[in-house]
C-alpha positions in Angstrom: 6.0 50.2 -17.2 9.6 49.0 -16.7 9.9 45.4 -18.0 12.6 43.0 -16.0 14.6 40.4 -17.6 15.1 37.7 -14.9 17.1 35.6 -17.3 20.1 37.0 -18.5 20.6 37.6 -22.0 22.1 34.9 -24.2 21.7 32.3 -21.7 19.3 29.4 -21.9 16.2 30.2 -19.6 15.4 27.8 -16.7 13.3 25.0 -17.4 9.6 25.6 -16.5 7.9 24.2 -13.4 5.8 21.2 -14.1 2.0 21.4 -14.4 -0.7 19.0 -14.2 -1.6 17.7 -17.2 -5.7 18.9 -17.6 -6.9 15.9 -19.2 -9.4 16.6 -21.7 -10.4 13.0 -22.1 -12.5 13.5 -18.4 -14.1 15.8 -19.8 -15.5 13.8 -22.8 -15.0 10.2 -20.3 -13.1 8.6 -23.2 -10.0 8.0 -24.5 -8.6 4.9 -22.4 -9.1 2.2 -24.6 -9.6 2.9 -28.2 -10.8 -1.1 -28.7 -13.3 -0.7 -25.4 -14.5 2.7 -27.0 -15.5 0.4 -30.4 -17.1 -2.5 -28.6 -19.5 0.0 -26.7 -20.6 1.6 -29.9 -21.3 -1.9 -31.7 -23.2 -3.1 -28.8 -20.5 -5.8 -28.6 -21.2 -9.1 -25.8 -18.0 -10.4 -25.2 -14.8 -10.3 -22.8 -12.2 -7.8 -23.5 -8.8 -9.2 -22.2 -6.0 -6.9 -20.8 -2.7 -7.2 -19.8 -3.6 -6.3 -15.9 -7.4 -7.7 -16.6 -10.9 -8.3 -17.9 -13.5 -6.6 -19.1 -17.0 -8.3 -19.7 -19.7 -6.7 -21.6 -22.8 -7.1 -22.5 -24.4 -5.1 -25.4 -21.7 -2.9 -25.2 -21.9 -1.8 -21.4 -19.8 -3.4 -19.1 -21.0 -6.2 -16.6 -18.1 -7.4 -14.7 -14.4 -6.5 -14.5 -11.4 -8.8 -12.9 -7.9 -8.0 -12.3 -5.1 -10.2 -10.6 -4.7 -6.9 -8.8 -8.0 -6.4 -7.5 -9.8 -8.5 -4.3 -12.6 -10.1 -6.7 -16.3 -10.0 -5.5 -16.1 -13.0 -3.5 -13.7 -11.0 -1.1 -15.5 -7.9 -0.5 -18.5 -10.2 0.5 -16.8 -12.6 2.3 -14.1 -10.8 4.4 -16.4 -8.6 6.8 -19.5 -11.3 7.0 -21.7 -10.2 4.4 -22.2 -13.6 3.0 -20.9 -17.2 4.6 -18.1 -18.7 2.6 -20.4 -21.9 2.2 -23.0 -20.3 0.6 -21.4 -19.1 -1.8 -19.1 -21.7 -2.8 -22.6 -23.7 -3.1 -23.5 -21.2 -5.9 -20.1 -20.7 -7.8 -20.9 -25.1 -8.4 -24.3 -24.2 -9.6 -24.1 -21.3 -11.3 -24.5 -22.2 -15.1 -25.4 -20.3 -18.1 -28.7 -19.4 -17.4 -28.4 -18.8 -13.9 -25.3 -17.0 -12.7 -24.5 -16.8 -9.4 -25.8 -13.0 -8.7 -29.3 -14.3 -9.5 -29.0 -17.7 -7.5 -28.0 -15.7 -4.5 -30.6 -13.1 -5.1 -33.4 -15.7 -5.9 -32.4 -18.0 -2.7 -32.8 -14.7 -0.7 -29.2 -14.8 0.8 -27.9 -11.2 0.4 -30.1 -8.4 -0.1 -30.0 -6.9 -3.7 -28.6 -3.7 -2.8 -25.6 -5.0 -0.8 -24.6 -7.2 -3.7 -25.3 -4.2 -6.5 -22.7 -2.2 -4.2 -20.2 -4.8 -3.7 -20.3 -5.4 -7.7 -20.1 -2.1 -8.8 -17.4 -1.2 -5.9 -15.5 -5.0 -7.5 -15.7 -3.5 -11.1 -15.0 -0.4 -10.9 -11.9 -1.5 -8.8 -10.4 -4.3 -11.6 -11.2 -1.3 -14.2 -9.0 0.7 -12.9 -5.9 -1.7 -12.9 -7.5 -3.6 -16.6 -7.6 -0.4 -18.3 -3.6 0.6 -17.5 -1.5 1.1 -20.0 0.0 -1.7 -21.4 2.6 -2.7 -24.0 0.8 -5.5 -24.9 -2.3 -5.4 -27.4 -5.8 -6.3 -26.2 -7.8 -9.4 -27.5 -12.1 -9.2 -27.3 -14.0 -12.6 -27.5 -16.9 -12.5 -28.8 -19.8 -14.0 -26.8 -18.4 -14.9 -23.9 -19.8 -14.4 -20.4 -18.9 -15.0 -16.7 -20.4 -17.1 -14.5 -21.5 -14.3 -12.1 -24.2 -13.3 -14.6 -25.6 -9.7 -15.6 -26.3 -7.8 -12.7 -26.5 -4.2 -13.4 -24.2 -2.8 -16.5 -22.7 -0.1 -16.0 -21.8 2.0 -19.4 -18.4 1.9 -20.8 -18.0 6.2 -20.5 -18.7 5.4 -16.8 -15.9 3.2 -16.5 -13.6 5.0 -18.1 -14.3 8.3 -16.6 -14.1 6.9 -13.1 -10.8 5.4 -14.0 -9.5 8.9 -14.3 -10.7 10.5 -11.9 -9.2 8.1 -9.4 -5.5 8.2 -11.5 -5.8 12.1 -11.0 -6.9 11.5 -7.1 -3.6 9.3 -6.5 -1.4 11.9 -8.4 -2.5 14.3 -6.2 -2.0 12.4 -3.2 1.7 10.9 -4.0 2.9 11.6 -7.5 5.2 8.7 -8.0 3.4 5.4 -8.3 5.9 2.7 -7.6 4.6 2.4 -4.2 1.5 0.5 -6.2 2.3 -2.4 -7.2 6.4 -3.1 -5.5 6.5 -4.8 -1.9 6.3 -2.0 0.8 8.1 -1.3 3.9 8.2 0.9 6.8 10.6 3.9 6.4 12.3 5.8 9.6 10.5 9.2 10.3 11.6 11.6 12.8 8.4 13.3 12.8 4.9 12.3 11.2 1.1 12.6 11.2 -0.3 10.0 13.0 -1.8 7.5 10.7 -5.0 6.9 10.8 -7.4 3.8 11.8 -7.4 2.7 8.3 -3.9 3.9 7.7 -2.8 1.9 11.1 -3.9 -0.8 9.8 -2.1 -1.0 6.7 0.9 0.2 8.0 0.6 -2.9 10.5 0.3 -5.1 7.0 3.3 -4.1 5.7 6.1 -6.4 5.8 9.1 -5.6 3.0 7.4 -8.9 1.1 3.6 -7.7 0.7 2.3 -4.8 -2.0 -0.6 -2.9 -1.5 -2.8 -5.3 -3.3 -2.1 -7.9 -1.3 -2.2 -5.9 2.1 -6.2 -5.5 0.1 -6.8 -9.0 -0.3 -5.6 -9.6 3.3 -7.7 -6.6 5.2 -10.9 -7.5 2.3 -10.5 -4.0 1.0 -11.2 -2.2 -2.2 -7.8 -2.2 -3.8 -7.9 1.4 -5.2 -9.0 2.9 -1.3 -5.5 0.7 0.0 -3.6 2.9 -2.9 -5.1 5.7 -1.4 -4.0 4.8 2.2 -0.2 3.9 1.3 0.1 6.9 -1.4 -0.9 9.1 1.8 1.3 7.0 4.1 4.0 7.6 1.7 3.5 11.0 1.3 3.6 11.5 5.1 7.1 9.4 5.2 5.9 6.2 6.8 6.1 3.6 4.3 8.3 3.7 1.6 8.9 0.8 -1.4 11.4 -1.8 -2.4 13.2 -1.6 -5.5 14.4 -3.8 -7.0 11.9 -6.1 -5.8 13.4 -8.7 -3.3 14.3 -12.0 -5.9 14.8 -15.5 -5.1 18.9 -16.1 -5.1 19.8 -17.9 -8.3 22.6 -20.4 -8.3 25.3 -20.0 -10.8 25.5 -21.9 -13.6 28.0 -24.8 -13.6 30.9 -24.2 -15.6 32.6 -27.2 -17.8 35.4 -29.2 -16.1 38.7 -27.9 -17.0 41.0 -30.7 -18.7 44.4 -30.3 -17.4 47.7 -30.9 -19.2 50.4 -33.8 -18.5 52.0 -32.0 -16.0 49.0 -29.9 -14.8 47.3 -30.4 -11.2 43.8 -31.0 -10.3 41.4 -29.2 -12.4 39.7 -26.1 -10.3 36.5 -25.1 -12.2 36.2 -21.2 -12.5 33.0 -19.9 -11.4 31.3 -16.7 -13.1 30.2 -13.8 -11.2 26.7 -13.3 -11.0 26.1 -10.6 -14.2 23.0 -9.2 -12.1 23.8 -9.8 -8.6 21.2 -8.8 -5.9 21.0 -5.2 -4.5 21.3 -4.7 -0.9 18.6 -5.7 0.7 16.3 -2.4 1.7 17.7 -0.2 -1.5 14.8 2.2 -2.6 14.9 4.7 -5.6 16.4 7.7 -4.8 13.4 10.0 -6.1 11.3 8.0 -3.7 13.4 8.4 -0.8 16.0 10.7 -1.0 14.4 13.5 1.0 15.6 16.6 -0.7 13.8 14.9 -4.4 10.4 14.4 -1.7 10.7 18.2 -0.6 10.9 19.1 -4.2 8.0 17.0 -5.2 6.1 18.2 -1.9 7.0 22.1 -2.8 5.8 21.4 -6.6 2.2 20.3 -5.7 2.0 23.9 -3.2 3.2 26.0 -6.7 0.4 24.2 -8.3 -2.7 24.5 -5.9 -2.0 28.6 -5.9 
């Protein structure tokens, strides 16, 4: 058997492809949060504050999550006609302690028990995912402190965090770059695409240069996480494509103090300083986003992989 150099000898050997990183932590459904991971084994009742959200527990299992990111509960219930807005602002007022507001709708008879359970879980499992990011900031628990919705089913804390994953691996896949997450989308020129589809149209309708994919949720009363799915595949198809820098409000320049001219000197003309971060051009995108021979790399790198 002949061997065959493909790298001539003395040079420096190309770099390798990139590969998927196999996460082990799936496989054990741990790792995320080191804190979390402690709570659950003391059986901890409390609210775990994030960065990007809030996890609440209750003897160590989780019992709500909310994220700025995320459409809370009242949205998914709300937005498609599940529950009347004035029913349940009547039990967000008299929702105390004892009775939170899953049990004074459940008691009063005005959702069934396995809509709500679905729209909770869908509502946690949805703030998880953006509460349990990576952050550069530390995490703070306090202890015995609950939310007004009440306990309605727990869900463990390995649950959480192995969902979590499994939808960060389901995104990679889809679009590998995740700016288009949480930066104000808009549509991008294509000379030939998929057509979108129904749920795709519609948040390809949504898009503006101004709204990000969580607020495109909020607006349609969707899960936040299936809207990342729809715009990582709508960005992956070349349809959509997102702003950065993000647009920023114009800032007036500082006023400079009055010159005081001489004797002989005429009117004093005040200099004024050049903006030291001026705006961008409005439209400018990242170049590994757009620039369409980086997104035929990145295209041709997942096909090398799936073989």
């Amino acid at each position: 058997m002949t061997a065959v150099r493909t790298t001539p000898q003395g040079t420096t050997p190309p770099p390798r492809l990139p590969v998927r990183e196999k996460s082990a932590a799936r496989e054990r459904g741990g790792g995320l949060s080191p804190m979390l991971t402690r709570l659950a084994a003391e059986r901890a009742t409390g609210v775990l504050e994030r960065e990007r959200g809030s996890l609440y527990l209750a003897e160590g299992r989780v019992v709500h999550a909310e994220s700025p990111l995320a459409p809370g509960l009242d949205v998914l219930l709300l937005a498609h006609g599940t529950l009347a807005p004035a029913v349940w602002q009547d039990a967000v007022d008299r929702a105390d302690e004892e009775y939170g507001v899953a049990r004074l709708l459940l008691d009063a008879g005005r959702v069934p028990r396995g809509a709500l359970e679905l729209c909770h879980l869908e509502a946690v499992f949805d703030a998880a995912y953006f509460a349990l990011t990576p952050s550069s900031t530390p995490g703070r628990f306090r202890y015995g402190a609950g939310h007004w919705l009440g306990t309605l089913r727990p869900v463990p804390v390995e649950a959480v965090e192995r969902e979590t994953l499994r939808r960060r691996e389901l995104l990679h896949r889809l679009w590998p770059d995740p700016l288009t997450d949480g930066a104000p989308l808009r549509r991008a020129e294509t000379v030939a695409a998929p057509a979108p589809t129904a749920r795709q149209s519609a948040v390809l309708a949504s898009v503006d240069g101004v709204r990000t994919a969580s607020d495109i949720a909020r607006e349609l009363g969707r899960q936040a996480f299936h809207t990342l799915v729809d715009v990582r595949r709508l960005a992956a198809a070349g349809l959509l494509t997102a702003l950065f820098p993000p647009p920023r409000q114009h800032r007036q320049p500082p006023a400079a103090p009055p010159l005081h001219p001489g004797p002989a000197a005429g009117p004093a003309v005040s200099p004024v300083a050049p903006d030291p971060d001026p705006d961008p051009p409005p439209g400018i995108t990242l170049p590994r986003v757009n620039d369409p021979d980086i997104t035929l790399l990145k295209r041709l790198r997942d096909a090398l992989e799936a073989l």
